[in-house]
C-alpha positions as CSV (number, residue, x, y, z in Angstrom):
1,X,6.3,-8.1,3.0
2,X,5.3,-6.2,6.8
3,X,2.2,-9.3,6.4
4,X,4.4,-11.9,5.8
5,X,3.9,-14.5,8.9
6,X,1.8,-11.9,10.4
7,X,-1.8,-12.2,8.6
8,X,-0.1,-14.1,5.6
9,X,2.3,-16.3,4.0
10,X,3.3,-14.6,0.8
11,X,4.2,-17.2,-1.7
12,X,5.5,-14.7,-4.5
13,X,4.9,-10.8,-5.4
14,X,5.9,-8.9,-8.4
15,X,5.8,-5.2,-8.6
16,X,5.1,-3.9,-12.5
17,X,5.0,-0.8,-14.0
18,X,1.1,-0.9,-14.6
19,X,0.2,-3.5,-11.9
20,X,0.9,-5.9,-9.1
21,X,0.5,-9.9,-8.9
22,X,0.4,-11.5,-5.2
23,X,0.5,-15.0,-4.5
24,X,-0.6,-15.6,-0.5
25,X,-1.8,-18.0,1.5
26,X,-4.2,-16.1,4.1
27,X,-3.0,-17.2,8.0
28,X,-5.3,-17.7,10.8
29,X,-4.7,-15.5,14.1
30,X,-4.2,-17.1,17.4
31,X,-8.1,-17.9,18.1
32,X,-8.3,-19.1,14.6
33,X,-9.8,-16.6,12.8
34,X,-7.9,-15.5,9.4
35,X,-8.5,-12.1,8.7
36,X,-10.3,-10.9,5.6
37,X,-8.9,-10.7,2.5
38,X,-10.3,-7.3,1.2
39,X,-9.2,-5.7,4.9
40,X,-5.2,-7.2,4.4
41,X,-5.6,-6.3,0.6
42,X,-6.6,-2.6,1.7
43,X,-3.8,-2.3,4.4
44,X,-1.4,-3.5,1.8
45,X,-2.9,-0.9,-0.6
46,X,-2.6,2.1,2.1
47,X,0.6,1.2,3.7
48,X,2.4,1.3,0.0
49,X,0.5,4.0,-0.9
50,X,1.5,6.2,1.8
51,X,5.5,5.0,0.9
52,X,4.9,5.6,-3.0
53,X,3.5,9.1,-1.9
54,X,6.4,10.1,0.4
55,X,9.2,9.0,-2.2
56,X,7.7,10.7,-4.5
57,X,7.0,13.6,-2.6
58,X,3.1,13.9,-3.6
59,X,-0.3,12.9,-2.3
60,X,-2.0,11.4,-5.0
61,X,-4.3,8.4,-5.6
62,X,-1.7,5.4,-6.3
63,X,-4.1,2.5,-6.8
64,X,-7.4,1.6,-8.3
65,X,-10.7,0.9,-5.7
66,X,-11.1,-2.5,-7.6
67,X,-8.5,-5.9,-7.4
68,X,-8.9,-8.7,-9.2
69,X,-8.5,-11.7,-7.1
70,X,-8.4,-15.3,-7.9
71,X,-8.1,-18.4,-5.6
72,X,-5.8,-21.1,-7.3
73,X,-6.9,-24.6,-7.2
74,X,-4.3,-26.7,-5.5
75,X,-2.9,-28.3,-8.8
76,X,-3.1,-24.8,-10.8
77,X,-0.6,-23.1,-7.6
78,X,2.8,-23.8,-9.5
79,X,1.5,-22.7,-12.9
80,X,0.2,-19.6,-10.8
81,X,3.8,-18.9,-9.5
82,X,5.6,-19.4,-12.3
83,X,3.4,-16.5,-14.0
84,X,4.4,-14.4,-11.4
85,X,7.8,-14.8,-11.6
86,X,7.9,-15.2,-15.2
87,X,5.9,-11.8,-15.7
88,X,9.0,-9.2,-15.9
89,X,10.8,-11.9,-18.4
90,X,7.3,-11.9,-20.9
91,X,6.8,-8.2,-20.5
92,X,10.5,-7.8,-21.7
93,X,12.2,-5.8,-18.8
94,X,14.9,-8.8,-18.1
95,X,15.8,-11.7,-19.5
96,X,16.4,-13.4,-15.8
97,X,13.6,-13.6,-13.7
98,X,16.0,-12.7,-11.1
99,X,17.5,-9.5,-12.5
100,X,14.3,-7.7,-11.8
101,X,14.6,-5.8,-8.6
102,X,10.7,-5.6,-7.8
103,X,10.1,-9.7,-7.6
104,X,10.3,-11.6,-4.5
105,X,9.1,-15.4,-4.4
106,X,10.1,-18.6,-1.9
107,X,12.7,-20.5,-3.2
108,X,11.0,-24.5,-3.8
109,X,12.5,-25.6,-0.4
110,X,10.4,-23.0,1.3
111,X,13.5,-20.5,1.9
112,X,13.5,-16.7,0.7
């Protein structure tokens, strides 16, 4: 979430066992340039990496080289979303959405 209003608006994020989902509108700096996504999807990458690493007290490779990224039409962002936050309920590690402890989304009025 260090991005968040910085580089990006993050929309939603879940954090699962065997993957991530991110849901982010890319922001523009002050001269109006946004940054690119592959150089804010790599500082993402290293910054957790380098936390993952130092919890766990190792130095190993956390994530793959590849991402899969999509860009959501305007009427397919909600349905997007809701996968997101719907993902720990489908994969069967809560019943609530809300009990998992690795999913952050913006409420529908815009607050966290």
């Amino acid at each position: 979430m260090y991005e968040h209003g910085r580089r990006l608006h993050m929309h939603a994020l879940v954090v699962m066992p065997d993957h991530v989902h991110l849901l982010l509108t890319i922001l523009a700096n002050e001269n109006g340039v946004e940054s690119p996504f592959y150089e804010i999807l790599h500082d993402i990458k290293s910054a957790s990496a380098h936390k993952i690493n130092k919890v766990l007290e190792r130095s190993e490779r956390v994530w793959l080289e590849e991402a899969f990224d999509r860009m959501p039409r305007a009427d397919e962002f909600d349905r997007y979303k809701e996968y997101i936050i719907m993902n720990p309920v489908r994969r069967g590690l809560v019943e609530d959405p809300d009990d998992y402890e690795w999913l952050w989304y913006e409420s529908e009025d815009g607050d966290e």
